[in-house]
C-alpha positions, 0 to 999 in steps of 0.5 A: 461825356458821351464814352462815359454815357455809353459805360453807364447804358452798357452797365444797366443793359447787362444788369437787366439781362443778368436779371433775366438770365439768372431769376424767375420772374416774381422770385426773390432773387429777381427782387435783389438783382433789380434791387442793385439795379434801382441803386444804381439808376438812383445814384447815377441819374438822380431818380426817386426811389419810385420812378428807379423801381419803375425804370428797374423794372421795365428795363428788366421786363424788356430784357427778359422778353428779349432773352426769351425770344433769342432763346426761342431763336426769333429776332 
């Protein structure tokens, strides 16, 4: 359970990264690769269309501030 746990945290992880690496935030492409994201979180933990958007989302965002400061070269 837990080996399982960490494959699935490790998967969500890099696609939050992948949507900050790869959109601009607004885009239509940061739509489509959240979109997969949302799908999973909804299969996976059973969540409803809105929190898996929201969950999406955030997950997202924080990848995406975490990305732009290793860029920057902060921590």
């Amino acid at each position: 359970m837990q080996n399982n746990r960490k494959k699935w945290m490790r998967r969500w992880a890099e696609a939050a990264l992948d949507v900050a690496r790869y959109t601009r935030k607004g885009s239509n492409l940061e739509g489509l690769f959240v979109g997969g994201l949302v799908a999973d979180l909804e299969a996976t933990l059973g969540l409803g269309p809105e929190m898996a958007l929201e969950f999406g989302y955030a997950l997202s965002n924080m990848a995406r501030s975490q990305y732009d400061a290793w860029v920057r070269g902060e921590r």
